[in-house]
C-alpha positions in Angstrom: 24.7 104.7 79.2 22.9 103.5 81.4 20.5 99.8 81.7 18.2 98.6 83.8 17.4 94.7 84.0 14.1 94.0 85.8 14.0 90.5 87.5 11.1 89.0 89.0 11.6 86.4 92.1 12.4 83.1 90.4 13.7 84.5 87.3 17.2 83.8 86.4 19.0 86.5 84.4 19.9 85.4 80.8 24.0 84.7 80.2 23.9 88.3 78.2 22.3 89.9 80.6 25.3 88.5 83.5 28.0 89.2 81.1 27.1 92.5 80.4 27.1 93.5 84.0 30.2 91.4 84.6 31.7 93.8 81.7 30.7 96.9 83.4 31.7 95.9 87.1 35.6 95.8 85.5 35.3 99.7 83.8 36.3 102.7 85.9 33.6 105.0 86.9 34.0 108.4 85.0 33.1 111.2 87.1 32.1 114.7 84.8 30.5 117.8 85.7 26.9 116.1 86.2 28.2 113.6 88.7 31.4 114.5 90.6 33.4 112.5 92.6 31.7 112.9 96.4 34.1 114.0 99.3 34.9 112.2 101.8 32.4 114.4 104.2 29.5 114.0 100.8 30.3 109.9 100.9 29.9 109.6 104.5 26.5 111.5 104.3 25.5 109.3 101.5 25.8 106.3 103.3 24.4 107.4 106.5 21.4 108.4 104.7 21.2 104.9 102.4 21.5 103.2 105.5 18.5 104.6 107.4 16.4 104.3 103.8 17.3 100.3 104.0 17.0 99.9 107.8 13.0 101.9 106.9 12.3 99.5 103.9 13.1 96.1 105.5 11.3 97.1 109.2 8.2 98.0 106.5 
């Protein structure tokens, strides 16, 4: 399952809040038939293309 915490600048996340993401940074990630494990070739690609999308959004 999957939680989205939205923040605004000056906000400090609640103690739940930090110890449920503390909680999910220790479990495995479980790969299935919707999300596979990338390849090496399919990770590389990934981060080539996240790293032009953050070089576009901070020159913005």
């Amino acid at each position: 399952m999957t939680k989205t915490f939205t923040i605004k600048d000056g906000q400090a996340p609640a103690q739940e809040q930090l110890e449920e993401v503390r909680a999910a940074a220790k479990r495995e990630i479980q790969f299935d038939e919707d999300s596979p494990e990338l390849s090496p070739a399919m990770f590389k690609a990934f981060r080539c293309i996240v790293t032009q999308r953050n070089r576009k959004k901070k020159n913005a």
